[in-house]
BAFI-3210 file (N, C-alpha, C; in Angstrom, 3 decimals, decimal comma, padded with zeros to 6 digits):
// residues 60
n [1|2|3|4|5|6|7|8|9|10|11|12|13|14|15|16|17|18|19|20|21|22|23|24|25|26|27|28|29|30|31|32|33|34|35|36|37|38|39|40|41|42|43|44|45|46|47|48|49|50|51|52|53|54|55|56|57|58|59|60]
n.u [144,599|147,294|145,084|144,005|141,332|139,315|139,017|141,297|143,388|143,473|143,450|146,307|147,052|146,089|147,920|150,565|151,164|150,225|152,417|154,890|154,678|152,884|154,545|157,289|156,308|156,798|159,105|159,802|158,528|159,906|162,589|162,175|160,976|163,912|165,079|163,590|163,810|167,019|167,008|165,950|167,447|169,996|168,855|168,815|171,007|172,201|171,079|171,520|174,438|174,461|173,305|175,062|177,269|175,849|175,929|178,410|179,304|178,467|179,442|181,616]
n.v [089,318|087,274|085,717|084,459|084,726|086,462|084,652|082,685|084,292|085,215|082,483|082,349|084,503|083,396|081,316|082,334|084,144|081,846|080,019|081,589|083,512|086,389|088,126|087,749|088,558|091,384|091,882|089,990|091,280|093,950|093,047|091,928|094,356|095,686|094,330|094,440|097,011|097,116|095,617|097,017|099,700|098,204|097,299|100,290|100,864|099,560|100,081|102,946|102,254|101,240|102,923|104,830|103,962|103,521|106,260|106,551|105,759|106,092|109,076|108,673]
n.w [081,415|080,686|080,150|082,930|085,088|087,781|089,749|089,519|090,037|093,131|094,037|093,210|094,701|097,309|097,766|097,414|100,430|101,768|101,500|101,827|103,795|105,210|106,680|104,999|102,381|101,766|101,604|098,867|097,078|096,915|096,436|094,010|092,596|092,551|091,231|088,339|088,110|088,068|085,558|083,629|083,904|082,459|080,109|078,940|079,162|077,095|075,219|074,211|074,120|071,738|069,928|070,191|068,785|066,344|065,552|065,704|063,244|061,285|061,113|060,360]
ca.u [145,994|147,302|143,994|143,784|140,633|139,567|139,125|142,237|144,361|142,691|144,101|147,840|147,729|146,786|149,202|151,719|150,568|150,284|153,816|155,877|153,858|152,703|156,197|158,167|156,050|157,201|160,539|159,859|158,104|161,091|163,847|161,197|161,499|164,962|165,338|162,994|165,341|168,228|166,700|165,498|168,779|170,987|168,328|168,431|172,308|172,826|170,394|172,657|175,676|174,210|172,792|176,381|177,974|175,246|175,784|179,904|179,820|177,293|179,854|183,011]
ca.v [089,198|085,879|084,223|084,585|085,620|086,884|083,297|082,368|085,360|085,168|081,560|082,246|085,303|083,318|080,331|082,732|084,402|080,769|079,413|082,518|084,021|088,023|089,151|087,689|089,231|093,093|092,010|089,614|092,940|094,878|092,269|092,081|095,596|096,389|093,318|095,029|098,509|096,652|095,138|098,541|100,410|097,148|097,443|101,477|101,085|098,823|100,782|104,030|102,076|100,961|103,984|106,082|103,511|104,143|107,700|106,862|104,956|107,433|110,169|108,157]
ca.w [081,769|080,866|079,990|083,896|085,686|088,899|090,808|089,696|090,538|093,858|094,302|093,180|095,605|098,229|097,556|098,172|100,986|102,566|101,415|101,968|105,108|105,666|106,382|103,690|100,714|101,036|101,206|098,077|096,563|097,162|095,399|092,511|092,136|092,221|089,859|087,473|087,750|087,115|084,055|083,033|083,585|082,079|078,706|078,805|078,888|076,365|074,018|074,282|073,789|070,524|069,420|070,110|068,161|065,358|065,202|065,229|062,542|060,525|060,953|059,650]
c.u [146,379|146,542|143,369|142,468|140,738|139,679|140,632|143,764|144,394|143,578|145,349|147,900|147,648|147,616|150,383|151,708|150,728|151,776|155,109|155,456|153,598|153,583|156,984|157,957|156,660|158,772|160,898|159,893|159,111|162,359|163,308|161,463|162,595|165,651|165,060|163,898|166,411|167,856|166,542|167,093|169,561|170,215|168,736|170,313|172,996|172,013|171,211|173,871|175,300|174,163|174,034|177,091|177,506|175,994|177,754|180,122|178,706|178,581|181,311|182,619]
c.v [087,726|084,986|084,285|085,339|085,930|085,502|082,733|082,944|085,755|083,578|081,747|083,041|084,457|081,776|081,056|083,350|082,959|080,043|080,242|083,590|085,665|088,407|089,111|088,804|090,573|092,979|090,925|090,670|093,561|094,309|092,530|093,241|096,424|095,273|094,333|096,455|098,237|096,527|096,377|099,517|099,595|097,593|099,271|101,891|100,504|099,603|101,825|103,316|101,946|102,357|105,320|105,334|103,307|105,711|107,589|107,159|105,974|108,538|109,747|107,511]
c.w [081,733|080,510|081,524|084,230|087,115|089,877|091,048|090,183|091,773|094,500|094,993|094,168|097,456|098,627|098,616|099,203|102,020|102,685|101,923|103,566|104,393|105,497|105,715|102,667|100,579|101,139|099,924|096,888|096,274|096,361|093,959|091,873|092,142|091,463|088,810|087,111|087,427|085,826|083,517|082,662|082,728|080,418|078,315|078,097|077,384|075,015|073,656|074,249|072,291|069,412|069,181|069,185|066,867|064,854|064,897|063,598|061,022|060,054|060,154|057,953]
res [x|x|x|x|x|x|x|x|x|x|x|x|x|x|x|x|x|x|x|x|x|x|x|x|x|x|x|x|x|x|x|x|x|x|x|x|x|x|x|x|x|x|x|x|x|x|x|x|x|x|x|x|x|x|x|x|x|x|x|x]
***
């Protein structure tokens, strides 16, 4: 992943862990992943706009 092994993945986790405390991270977790669903829905949407405006332009 990255070039990354285990020592170093091991580090970064606990970097953050030290900079951000215990209780921050599951509410970092939690932004992260309704980032990621936006992005997902925002790409999913914009694919189906494309794709209807394929098929218009097909039928004309």
């Amino acid at each position: 992943m990255f070039g990354l092994g285990t020592p170093e993945i091991i580090l970064i986790a606990i970097v953050i862990l030290v900079l951000f405390g215990a209780k921050k991270i599951p509410e970092l977790m939690q932004g992260l992943g309704k980032g990621i669903k936006e992005f997902k829905k925002a790409s999913s949407d914009i694919e189906k706009d494309l794709t209807s405006t394929d098929d218009k332009e097909k039928k004309v």
